[in-house]
VEXLUMZA-510087 format. One record per atom (N, C-alpha, C): residue in one letter; x, z, y. Coordinates in steps of 0.001 Angstrom, whole numbers, plus 500000, padded with zeros to 6 digits. Each point is the difference from the previous one (the first is absolute). Layout:
<sites>
AXZY;...
</sites>
This chain:
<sites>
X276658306122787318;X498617500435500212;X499072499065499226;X498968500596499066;X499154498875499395;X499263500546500334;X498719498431499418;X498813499973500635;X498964500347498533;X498860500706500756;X498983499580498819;X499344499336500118;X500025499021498909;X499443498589500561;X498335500348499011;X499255500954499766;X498790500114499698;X498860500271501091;X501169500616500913;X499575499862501522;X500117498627501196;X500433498639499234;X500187498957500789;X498475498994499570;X500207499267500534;X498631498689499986;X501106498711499601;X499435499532499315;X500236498691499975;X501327499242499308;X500147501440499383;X501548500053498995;X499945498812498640;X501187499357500636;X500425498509498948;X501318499889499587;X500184499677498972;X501444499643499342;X500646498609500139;X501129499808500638;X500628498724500191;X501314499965499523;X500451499489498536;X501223500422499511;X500325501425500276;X500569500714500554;X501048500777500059;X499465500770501353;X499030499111500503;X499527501250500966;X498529499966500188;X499346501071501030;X498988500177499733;X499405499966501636;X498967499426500095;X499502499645501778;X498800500877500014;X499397500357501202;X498717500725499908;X499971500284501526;X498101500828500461;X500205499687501560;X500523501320500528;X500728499702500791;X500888501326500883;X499060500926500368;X500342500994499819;X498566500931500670;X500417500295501108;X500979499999500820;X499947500515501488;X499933498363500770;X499737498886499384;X499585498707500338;X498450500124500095;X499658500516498708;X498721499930499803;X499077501032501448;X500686501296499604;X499558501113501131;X499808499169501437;X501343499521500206;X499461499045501394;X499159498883500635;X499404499807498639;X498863498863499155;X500676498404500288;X501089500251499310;X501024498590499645;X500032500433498463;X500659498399499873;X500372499880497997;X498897499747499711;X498801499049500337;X499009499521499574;X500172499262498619;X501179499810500229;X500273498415498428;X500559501326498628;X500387501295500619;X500515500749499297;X501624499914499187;X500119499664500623;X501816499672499149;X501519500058500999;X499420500752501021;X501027500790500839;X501221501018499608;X499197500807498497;X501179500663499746;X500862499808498859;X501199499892499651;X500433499806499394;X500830501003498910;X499973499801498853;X501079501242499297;X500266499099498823;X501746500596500200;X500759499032498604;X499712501199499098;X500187499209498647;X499548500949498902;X501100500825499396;X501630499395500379;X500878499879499571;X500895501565500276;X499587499880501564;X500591500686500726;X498847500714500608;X499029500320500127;X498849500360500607;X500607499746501179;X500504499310500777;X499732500088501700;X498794499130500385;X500001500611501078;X498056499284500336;X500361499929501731;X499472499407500433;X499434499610501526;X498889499507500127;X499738499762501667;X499098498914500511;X500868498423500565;X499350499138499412;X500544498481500115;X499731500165501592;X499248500000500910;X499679500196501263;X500608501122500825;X500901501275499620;X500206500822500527;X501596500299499178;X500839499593500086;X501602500006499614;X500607500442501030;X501102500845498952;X501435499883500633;X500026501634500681;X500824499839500708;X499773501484501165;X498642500222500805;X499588498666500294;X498939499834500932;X498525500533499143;X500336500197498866;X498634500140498840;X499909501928499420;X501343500514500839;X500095501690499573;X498796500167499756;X499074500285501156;X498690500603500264;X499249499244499502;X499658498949499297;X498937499750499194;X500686500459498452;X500932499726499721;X500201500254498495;X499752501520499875;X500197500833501199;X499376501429499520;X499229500243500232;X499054498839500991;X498281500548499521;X499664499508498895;X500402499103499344;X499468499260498936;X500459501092498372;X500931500779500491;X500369501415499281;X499270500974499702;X499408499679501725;X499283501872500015;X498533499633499338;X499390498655500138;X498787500064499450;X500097499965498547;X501217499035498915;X499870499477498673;X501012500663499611;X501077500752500627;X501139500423499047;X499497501052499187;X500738500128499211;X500600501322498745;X501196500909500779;X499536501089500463;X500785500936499964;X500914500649499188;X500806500911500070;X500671500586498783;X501049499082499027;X499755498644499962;X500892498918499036;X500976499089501477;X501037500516500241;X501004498777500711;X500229499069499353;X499881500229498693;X500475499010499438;X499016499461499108;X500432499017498908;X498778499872499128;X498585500692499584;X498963500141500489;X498959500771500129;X499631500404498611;X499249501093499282;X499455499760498743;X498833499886499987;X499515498815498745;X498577500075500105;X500475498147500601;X500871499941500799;X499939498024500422;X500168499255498723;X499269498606500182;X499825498933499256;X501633499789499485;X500081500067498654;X501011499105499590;X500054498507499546;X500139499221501185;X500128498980500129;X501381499484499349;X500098499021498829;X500903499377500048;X500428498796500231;X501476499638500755;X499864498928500600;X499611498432499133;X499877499278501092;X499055499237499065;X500958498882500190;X500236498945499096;X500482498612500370;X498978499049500789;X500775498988500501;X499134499153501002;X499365498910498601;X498785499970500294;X499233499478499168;X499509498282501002;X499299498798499150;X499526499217500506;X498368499980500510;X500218499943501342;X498325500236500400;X499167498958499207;X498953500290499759;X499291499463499107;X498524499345500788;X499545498737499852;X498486499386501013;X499300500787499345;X499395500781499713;X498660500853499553;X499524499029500183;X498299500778499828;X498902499360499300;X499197498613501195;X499839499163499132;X499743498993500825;X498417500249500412;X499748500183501292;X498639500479500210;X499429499215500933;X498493499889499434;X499051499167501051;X500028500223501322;X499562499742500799;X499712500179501173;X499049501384500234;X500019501478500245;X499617500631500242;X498809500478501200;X499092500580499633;X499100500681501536;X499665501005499120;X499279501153501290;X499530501323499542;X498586499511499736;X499410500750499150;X498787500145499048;X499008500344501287;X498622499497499865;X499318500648500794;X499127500758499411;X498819501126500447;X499153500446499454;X499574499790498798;X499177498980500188;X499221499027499012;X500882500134498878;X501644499392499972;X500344499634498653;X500732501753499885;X500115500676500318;X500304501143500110;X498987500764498556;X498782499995501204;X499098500760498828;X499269499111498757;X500343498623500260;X500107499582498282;X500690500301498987;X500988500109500261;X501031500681499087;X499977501519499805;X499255500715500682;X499719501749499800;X498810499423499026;X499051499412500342;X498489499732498776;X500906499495498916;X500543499100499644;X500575499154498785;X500914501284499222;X500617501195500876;X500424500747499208;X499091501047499502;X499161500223501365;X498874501132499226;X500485501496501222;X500720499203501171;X500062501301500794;X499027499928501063;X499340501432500365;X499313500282500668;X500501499669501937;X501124499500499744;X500665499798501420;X501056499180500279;X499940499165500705;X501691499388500327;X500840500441500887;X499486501234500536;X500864501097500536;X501948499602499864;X500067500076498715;X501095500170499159;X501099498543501045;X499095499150499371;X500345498247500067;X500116499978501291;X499345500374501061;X500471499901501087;X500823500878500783;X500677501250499233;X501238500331500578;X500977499501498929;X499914499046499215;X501160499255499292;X499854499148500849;X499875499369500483;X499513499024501127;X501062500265501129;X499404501149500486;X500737500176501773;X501376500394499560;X500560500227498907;X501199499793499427;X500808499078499745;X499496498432499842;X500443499145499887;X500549499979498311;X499167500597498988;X500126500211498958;X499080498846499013;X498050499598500840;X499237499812499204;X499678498399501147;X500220498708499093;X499778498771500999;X499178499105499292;X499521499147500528;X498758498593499443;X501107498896500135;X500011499150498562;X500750498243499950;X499538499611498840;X500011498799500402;X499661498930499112;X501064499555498992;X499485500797498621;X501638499507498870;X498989498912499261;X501287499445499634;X499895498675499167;X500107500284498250;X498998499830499283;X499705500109498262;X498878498792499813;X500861499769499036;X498954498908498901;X499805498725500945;X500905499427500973;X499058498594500390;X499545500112501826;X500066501770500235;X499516499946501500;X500157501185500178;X499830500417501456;X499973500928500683;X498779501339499913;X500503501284500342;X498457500885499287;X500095500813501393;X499830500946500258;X499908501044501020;X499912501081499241;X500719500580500521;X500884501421499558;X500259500732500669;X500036501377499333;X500751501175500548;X501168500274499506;X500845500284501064;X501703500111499605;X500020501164500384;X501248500748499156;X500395501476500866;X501837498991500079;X500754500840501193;X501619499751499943;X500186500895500723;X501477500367500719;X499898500734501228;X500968499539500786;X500750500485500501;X501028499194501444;X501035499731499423;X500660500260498524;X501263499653499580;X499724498691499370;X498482499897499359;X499952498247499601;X500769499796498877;X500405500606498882;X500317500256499184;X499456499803498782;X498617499644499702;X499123500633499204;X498768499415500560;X499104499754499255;X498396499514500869;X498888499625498608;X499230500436499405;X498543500106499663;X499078499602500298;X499043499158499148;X499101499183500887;X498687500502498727;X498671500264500112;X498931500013499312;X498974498610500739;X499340499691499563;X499169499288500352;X498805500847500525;X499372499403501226;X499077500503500631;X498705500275499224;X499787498891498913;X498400499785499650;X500304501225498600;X501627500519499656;X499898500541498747;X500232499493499330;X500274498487499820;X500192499399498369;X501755499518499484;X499892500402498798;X501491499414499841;X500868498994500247;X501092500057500093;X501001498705500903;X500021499520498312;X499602498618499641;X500343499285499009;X501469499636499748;X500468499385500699;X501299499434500524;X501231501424499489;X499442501116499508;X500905500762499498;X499204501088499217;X499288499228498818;X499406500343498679;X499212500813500550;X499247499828500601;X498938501148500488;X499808501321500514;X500906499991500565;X500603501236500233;X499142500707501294;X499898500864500990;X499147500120501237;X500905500056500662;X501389500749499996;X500627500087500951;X501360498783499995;X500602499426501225;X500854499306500414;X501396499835499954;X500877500514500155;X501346500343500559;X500195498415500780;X500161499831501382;X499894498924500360;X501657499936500023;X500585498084499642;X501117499539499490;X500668500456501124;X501336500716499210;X501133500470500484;X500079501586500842;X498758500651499013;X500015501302500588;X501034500597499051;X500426500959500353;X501166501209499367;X498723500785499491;X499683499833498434;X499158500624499529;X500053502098499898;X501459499740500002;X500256501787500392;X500234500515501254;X499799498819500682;X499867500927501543;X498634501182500249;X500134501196500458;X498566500760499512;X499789499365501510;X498375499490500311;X499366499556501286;X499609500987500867;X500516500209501041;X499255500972500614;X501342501065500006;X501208499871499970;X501151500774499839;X500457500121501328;X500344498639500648;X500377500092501003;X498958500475501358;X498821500552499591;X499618500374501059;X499521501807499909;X500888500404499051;X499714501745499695;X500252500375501380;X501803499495500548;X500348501111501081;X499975501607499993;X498981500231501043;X500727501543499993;X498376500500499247;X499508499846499544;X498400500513499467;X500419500096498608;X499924501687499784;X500260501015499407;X499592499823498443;X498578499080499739;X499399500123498984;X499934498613499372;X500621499373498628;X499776499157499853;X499204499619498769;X498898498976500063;X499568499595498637;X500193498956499176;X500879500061498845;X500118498858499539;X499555499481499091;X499172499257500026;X499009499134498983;X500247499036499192;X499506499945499231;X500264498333498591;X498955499380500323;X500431499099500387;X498842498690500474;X499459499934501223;X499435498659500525;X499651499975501370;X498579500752500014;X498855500298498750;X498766500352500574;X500391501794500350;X501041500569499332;X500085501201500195;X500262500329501242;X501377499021500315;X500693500050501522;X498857499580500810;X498790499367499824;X499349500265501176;X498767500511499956;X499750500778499124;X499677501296500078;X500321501434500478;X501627499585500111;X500541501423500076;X499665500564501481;X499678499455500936;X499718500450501152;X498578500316500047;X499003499689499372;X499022500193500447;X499282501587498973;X500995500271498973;X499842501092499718;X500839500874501054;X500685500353500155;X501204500526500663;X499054500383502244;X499045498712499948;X499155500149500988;X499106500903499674;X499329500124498946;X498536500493499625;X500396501562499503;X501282499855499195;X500461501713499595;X500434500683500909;X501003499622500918;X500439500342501440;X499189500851500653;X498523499461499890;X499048500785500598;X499691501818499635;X500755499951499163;X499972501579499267;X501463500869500456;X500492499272499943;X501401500325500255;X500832500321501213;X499724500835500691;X500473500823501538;X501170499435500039;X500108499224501379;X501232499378500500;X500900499116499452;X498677499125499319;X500969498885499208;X498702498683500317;X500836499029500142;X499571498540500250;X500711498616499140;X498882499543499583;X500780498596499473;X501002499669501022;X499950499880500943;X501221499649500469;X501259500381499291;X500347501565499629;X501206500594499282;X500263499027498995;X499231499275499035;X500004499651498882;X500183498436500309;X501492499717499022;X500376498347499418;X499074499955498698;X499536498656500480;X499472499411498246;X501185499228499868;X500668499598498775;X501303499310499290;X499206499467498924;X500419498858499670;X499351499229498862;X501189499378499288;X499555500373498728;X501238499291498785;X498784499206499352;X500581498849499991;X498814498950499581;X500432499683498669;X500186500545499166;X500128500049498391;X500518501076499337;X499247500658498796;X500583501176499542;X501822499997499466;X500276498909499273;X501002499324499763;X501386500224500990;X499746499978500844;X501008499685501349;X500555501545500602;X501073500171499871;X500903501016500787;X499687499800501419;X500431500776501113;X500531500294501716;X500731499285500364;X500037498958500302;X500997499374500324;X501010501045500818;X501788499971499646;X500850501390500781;X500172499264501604;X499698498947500532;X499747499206501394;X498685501407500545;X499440500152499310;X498861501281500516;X499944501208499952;X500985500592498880;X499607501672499384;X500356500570501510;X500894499385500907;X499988501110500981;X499121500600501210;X499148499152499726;X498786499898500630;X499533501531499382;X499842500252498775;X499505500800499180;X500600501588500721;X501107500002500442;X500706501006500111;X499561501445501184;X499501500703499192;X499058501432500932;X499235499843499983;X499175499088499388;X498717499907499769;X498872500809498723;X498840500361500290;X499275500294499271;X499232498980499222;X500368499329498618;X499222498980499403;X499450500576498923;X498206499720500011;X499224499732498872;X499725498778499710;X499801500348498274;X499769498227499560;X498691500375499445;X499134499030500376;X499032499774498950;X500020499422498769;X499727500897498823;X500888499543498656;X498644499151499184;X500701498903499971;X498351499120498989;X499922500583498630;X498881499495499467;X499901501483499107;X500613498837497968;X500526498710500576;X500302499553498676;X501385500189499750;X500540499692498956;X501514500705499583;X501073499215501054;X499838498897500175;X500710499302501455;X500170501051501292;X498750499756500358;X500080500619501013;X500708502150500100;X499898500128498777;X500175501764499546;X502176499661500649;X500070498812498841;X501220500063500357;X501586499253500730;X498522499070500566;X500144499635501541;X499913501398500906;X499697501025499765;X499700500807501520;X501363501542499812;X500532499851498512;X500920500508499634;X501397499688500719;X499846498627499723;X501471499318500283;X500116499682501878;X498854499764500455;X499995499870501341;X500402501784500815;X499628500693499238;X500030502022500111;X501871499957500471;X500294499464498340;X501732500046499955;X500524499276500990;X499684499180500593;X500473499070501084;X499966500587500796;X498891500425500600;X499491500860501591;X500775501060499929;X500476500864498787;X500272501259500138;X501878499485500367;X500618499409499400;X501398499747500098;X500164499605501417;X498699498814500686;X499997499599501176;X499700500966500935;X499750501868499635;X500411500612501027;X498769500569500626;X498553499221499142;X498952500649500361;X499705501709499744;X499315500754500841;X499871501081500008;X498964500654499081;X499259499222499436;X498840500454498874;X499386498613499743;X499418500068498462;X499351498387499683;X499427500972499199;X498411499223500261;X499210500913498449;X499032498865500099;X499249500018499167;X499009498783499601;X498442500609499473;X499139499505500568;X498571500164499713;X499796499244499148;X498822500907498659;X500057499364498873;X498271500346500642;X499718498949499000;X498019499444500551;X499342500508498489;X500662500868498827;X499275500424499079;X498962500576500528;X498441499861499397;X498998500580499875;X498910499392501313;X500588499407500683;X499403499441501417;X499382498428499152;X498703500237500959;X499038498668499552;X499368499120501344;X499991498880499885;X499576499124500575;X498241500328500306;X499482499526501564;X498418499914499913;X499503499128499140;X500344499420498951;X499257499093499137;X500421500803498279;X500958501264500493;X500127500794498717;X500651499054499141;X501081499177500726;X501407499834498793;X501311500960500651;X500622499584499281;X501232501425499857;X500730499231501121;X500926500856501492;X500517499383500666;X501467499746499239;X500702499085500502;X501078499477499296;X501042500157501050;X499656499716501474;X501192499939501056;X499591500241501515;X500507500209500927;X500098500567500727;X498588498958501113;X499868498907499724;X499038498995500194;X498582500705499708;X500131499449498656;X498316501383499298;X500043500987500843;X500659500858499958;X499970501751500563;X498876499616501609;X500538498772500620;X500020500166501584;X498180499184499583;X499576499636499103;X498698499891499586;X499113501066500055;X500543501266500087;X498801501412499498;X500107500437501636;X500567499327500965;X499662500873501839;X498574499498500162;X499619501181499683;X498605500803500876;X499741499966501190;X499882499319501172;X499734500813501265;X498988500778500177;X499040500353499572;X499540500806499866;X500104501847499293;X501318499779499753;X500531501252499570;X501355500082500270;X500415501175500044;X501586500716500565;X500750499456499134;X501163499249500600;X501054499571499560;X500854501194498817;X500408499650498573;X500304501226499191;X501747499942500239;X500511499204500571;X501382499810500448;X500748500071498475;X499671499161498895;X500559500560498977;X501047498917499552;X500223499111500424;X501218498560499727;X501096500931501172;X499579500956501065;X501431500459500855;X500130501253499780;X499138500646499606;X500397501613499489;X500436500468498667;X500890500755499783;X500551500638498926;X498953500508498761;X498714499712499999;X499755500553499072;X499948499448498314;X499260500761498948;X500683499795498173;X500153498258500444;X499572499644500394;X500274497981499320;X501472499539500738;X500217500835500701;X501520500234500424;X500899500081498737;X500789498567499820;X500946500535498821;X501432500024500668;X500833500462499819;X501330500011501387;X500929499578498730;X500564498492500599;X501061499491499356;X501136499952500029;X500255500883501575;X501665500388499946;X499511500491501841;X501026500982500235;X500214500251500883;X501264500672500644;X500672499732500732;X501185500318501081;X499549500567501220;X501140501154500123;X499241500615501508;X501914499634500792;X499869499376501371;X501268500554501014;X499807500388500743;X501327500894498992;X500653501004500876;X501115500217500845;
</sites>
């Protein structure tokens, strides 16, 4: 009996098997930590770590009747092909300051410094445990910063609060703080079971991506940022790390495609990844012909979240299909 795991929360890869939260744990409002259920990749058998053996009949077939696949006893079609993985050496990720959540104040500094009409966005990257305030060290001392990471710690980004470049690494704005896995995409491990994912190049896009996704939503019957992952690949350069593509798997991903030849084919090669990893459609919003309120040409998904109006109807056009829709590959399962 397999599971569809596009219907699970909290789905992670550990060598050779895969943990996520039980849904007839969950139904009983247990599996708070989420990693109750288990499935080898090898063999697809799956249980609950809490509910084994004979004594576990009746949960493993509620945990059936809500997530199974009917019709497949056996290998399901349309499941992740996972291959097994060798045991690898855990690695200290990124060495990170001492963390707290952002308050207001530095919240909506960083919406003015980008030019958004809201920190809407920033503060549901926030209650995610996606968007944090620390003090990194460049040039001689300490600065205050905004970091994005997410719960795998893998990966971590730092901009400076005031805006100005980190000297200490040729001037650059953005960070990779020492000993991040520069191809970990940020924000991977917290897709779970939410249907829609966005994956962005760079941290100003990734935290943007919610606060469009808030403001277009508003047009869009029965859809909420909530549905929607922001994912951040913090260099055009850099592949998926395969520790993540399965994250990717049944998912709906758009990319916001930057409009210079990097980024065109950065959003190509990330397409081919997602699509092998099992995603169900990837298409990418291209920002031709769209202009900034100061009337320069938008470049990325950052600019775009510059032209929200509140004063006028959300045009839902970074989540709807229409011409700036270019579709870079798509898979349907069946």
């Amino acid at each position: 009996m397999s599971l569809d795991l596009s219907r699970l929360e909290n789905v992670r890869q550990h060598g050779n098997k895969l943990t996520a939260r039980c849904p007839a744990c969950a139904e009983a409002g247990s599996d708070n930590g989420g990693d109750h259920l288990f499935i080898n990749v090898s063999t697809e058998k799956w249980g609950c770590v809490v509910n084994q053996a004979d004594a576990g009949d009746a949960h493993r077939d509620r945990i059936f009747e809500l997530v199974g696949i009917r019709g497949h006893p056996g290998k399901a079609a349309g499941a992740p092909l996972l291959a097994p993985q060798k045991p690898t050496t855990a690695k200290p990720g990124p060495r990170l300051p001492p963390l707290r959540l952002l308050p207001v104040d530095e919240m909506a500094a960083i919406a003015r410094m980008r030019g958004w009409p809201l920190f809407v966005g920033l503060e549901l990257l926030s209650r995610r445990g996606l968007l944090w305030f620390g003090m990194v060290w460049d040039a001689g001392k300490e600065w205050p910063a905004w970091i994005i990471t997410d719960s795998a710690r893998r990966n971590a980004q730092a901009r400076r609060m005031d805006g100005q470049p980190w000297q200490g690494i040729g001037g650059k704005k953005a960070k990779s703080l020492p000993g991040s896995e520069a191809s970990w995409p940020i924000g991977a491990s917290e897709i779970g079971a939410r249907p829609f994912v966005m994956l962005c190049e760079g941290q100003p896009d990734f935290c943007a991506a919610l606060l469009v996704a808030w403001f277009e939503g508003q047009a869009i019957p029965s859809f909420s940022a909530d549905q929607v992952a922001p994912v951040c690949m913090t260099g055009a350069g850099q592949s998926i790390h395969p520790d993540a593509q399965p994250s990717f798997w049944g998912k709906h991903v758009r990319i916001p495609i930057h409009k210079d030849e990097a980024g065109q084919k950065a959003a190509k090669r990330w397409a081919d990844q997602l699509y092998r990893a099992g995603a169900i459609s990837v298409d990418g919003f291209n920002f031709a012909g769209s202009t900034r309120p100061d009337g320069q040409p938008v470049d990325d998904l950052a600019d775009f979240a510059m032209q929200i109006n509140l004063e006028s109807s959300p045009l839902a056009r970074a989540l709807k299909n229409l011409p700036q829709i270019e579709l870079l590959t798509q898979r349907q399962v069946r």
